[in-house]
N, CA, C and O of each residue as an XYZ file, in Angstrom:
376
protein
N      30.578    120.894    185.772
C      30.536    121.307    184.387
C      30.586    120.060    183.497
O      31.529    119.282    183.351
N      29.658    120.042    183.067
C      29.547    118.646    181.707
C      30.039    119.244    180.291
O      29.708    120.372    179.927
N      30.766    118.487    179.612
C      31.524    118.124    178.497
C      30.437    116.954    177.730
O      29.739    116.207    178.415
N      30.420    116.927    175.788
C      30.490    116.190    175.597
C      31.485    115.272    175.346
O      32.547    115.859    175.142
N      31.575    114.163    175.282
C      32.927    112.969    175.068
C      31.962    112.129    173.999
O      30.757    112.233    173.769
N      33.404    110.899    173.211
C      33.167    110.199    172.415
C      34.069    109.406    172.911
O      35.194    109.795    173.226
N      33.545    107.883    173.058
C      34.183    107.092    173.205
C      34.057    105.800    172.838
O      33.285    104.954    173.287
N      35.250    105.667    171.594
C      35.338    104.407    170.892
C      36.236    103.144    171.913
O      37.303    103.307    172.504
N      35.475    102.041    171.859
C      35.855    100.905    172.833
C      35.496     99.682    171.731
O      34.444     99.413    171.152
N      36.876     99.036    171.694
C      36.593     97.974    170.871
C      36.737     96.767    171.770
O      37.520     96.613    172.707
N      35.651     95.793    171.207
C      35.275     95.128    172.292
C      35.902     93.476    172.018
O      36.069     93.265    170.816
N      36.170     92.611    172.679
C      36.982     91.275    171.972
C      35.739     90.089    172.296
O      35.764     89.341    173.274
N      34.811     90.103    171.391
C      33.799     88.953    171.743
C      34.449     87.423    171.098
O      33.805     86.702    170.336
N      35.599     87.176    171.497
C      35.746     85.723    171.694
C      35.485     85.196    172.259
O      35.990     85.469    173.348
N      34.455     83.863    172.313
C      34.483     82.849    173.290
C      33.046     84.067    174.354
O      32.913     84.413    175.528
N      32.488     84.243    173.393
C      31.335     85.111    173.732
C      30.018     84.687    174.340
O      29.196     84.361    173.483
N      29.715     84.627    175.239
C      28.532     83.119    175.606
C      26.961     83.622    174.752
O      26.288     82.874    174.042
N      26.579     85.445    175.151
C      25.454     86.174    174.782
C      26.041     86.787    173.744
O      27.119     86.537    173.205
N      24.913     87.949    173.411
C      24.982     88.425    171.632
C      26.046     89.664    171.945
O      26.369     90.189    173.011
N      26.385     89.869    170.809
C      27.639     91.264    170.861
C      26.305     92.584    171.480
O      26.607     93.348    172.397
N      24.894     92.643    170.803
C      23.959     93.903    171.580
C      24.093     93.528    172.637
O      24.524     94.447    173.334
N      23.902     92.295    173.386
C      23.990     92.578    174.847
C      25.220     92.855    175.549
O      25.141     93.076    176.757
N      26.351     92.878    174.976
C      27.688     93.227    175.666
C      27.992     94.617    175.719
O      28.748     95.203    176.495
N      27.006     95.250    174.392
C      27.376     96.846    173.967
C      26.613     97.664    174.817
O      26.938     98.822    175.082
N      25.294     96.928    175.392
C      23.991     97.624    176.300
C      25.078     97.280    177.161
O      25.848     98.185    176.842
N      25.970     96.315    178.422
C      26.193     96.185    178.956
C      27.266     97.208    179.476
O      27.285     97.652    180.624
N      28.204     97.538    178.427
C      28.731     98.536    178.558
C      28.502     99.907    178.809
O      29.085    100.740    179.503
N      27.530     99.936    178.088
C      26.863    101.158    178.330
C      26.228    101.760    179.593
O      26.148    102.950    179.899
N      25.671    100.369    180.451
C      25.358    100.714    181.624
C      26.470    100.659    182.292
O      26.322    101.008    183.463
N      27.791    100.280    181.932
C      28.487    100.258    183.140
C      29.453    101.949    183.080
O      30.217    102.491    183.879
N      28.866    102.377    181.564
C      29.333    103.991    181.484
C      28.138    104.931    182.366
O      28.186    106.117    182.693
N      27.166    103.997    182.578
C      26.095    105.276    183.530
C      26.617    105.117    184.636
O      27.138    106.013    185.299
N      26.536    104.076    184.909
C      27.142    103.896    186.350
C      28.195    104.913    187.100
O      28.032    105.377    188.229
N      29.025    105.096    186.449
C      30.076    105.996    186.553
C      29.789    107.541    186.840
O      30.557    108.350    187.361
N      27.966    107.830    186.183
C      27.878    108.884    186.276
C      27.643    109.675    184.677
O      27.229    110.834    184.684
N      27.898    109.060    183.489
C      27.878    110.146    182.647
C      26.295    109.452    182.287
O      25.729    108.537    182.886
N      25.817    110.249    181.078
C      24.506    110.171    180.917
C      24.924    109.997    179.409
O      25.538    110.789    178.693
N      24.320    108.479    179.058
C      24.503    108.473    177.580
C      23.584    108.982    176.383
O      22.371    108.946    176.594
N      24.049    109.473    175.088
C      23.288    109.830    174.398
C      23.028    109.038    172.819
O      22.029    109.045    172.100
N      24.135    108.491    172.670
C      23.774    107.744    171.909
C      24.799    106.475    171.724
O      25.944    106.726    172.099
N      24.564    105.070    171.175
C      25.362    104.040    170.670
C      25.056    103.988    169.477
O      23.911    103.904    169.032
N      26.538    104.058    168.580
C      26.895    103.443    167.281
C      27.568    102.528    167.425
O      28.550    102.772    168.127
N      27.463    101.116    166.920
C      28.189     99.823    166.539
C      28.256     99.809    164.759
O      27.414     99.579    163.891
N      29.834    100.210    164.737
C      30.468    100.039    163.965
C      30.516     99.084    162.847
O      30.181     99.081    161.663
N      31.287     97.946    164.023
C      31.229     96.124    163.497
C      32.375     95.691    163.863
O      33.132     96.275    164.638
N      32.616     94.386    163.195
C      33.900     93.960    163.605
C      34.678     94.268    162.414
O      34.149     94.278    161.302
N      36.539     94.646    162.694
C      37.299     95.140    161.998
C      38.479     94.400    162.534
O      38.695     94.337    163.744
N      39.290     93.805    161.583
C      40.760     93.600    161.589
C      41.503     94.077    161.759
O      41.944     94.781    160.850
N      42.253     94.036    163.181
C      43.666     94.751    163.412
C      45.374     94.951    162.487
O      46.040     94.175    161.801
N      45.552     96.308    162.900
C      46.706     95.919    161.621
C      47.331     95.456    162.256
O      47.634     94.566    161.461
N      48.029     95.162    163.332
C      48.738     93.683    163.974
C      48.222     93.027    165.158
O      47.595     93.768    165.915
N      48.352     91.635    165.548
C      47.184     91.256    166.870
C      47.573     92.224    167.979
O      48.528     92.986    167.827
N      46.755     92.201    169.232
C      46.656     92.872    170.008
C      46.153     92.132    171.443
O      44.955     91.962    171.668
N      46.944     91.819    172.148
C      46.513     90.934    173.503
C      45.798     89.575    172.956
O      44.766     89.127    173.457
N      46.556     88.917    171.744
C      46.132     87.679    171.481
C      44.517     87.635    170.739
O      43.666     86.745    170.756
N      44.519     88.549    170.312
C      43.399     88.620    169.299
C      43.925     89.738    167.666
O      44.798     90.600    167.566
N      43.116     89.297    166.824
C      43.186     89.617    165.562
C      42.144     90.784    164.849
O      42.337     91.507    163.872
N      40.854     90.641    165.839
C      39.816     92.000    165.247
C      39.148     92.005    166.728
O      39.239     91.390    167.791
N      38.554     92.883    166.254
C      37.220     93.769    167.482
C      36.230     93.603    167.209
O      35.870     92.875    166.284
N      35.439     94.311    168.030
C      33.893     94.916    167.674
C      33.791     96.441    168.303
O      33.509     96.798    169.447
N      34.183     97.335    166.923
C      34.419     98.705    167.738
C      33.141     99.245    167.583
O      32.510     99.123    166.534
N      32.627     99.966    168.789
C      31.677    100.474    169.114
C      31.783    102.306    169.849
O      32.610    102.622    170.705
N      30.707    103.303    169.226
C      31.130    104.320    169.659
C      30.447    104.531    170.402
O      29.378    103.949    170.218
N      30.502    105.401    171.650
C      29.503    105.865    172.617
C      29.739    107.348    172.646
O      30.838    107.901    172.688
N      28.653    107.869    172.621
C      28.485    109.598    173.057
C      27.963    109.768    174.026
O      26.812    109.454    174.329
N      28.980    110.445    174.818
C      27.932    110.717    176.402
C      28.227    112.194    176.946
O      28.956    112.991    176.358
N      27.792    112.360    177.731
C      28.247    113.531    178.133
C      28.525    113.649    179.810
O      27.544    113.182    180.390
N      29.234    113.977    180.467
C      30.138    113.887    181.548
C      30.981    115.101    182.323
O      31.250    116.198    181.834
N      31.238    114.748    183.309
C      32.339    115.787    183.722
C      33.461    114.786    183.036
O      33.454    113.628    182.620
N      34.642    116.087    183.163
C      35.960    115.581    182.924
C      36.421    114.266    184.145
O      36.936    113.190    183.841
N      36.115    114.662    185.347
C      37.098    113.403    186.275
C      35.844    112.205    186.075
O      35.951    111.467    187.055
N      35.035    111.863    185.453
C      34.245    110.450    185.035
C      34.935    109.648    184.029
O      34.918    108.420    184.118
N      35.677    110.380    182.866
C      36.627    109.686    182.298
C      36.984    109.182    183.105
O      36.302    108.194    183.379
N      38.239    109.437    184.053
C      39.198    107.939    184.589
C      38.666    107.448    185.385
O      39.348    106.621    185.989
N      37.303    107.612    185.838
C      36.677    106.170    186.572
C      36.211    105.269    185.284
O      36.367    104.048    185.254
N      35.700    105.925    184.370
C      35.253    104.990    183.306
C      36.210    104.116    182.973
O      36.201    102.885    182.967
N      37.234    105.080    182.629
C      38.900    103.861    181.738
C      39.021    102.977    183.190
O      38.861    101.797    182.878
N      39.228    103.090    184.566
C      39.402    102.069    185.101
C      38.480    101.190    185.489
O      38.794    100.047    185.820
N      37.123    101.667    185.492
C      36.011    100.435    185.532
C      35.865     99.446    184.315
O      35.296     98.363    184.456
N      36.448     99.893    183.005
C      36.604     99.236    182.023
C      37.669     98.478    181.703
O      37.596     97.518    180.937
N      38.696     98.856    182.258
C      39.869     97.999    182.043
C      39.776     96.849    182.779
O      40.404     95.831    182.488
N      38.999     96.947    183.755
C      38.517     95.443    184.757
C      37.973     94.696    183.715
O      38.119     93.474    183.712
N      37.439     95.200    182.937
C      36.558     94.353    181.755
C      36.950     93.366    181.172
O      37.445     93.914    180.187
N      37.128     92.195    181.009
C      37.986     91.220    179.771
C      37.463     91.633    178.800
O      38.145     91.865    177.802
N      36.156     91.836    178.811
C      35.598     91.843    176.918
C      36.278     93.174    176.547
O      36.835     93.205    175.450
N      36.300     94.014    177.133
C      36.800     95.068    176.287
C      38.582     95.515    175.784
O      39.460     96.153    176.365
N      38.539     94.982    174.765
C      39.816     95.210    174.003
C      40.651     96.424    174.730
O      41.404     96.524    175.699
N      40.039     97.390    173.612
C      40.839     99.213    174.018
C      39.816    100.065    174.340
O      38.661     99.759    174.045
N      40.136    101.340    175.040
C      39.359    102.104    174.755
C      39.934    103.728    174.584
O      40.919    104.094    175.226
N      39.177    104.689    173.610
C      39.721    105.780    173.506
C      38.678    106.612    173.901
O      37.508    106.280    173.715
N      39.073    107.941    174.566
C      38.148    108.896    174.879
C      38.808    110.529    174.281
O      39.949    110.989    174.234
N      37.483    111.055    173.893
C      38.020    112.858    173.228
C      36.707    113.485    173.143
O      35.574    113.145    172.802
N      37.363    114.666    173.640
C      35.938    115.467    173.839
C      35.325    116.095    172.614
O      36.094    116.692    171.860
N      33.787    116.029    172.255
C      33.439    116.529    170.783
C      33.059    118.423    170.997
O      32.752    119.105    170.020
């Protein structure tokens, strides 16, 4: 049974070698991977934290809409938390 989900992931491009689009495509494939089927990317921008957060001061929050079963979430949150670039991430079903 597929769900849609939304999932905002703010991303920490410090010390960034390629462009913030290629980190956001990058992500994105590493949300297919997992299995969900994406439908769309919104990039936000970068935004200032109201206090730092793992030694950084802003993001680059980016939204993803995909649609999924429920148990692809926690492969996603843990294939992403391997991630350095990616700050946080939140997931909720639309």
């Amino acid at each position: 049974m597929s769900r849609n989900y939304e999932g905002l992931i703010i991303l920490n491009t410090k010390g960034l070698d390629s462009s913030v689009e290629d980190l956001v495509q990058a992500i994105g494939k590493e949300i297919e991977a997992e299995g969900a089927k994406l439908e769309e990317v919104k990039p936000i921008g970068r935004r200032q934290f109201a206090y730092p957060q793992k030694n950084a001061e802003s993001g680059h929050y980016v939204n993803y809409h995909f649609s999924a079963d429920p148990s692809v979430i926690d492969a996603i949150q843990k294939r992403l938390k391997l991630n350095p670039q990616v700050q946080l991430q939140h997931y909720q079903a639309r």
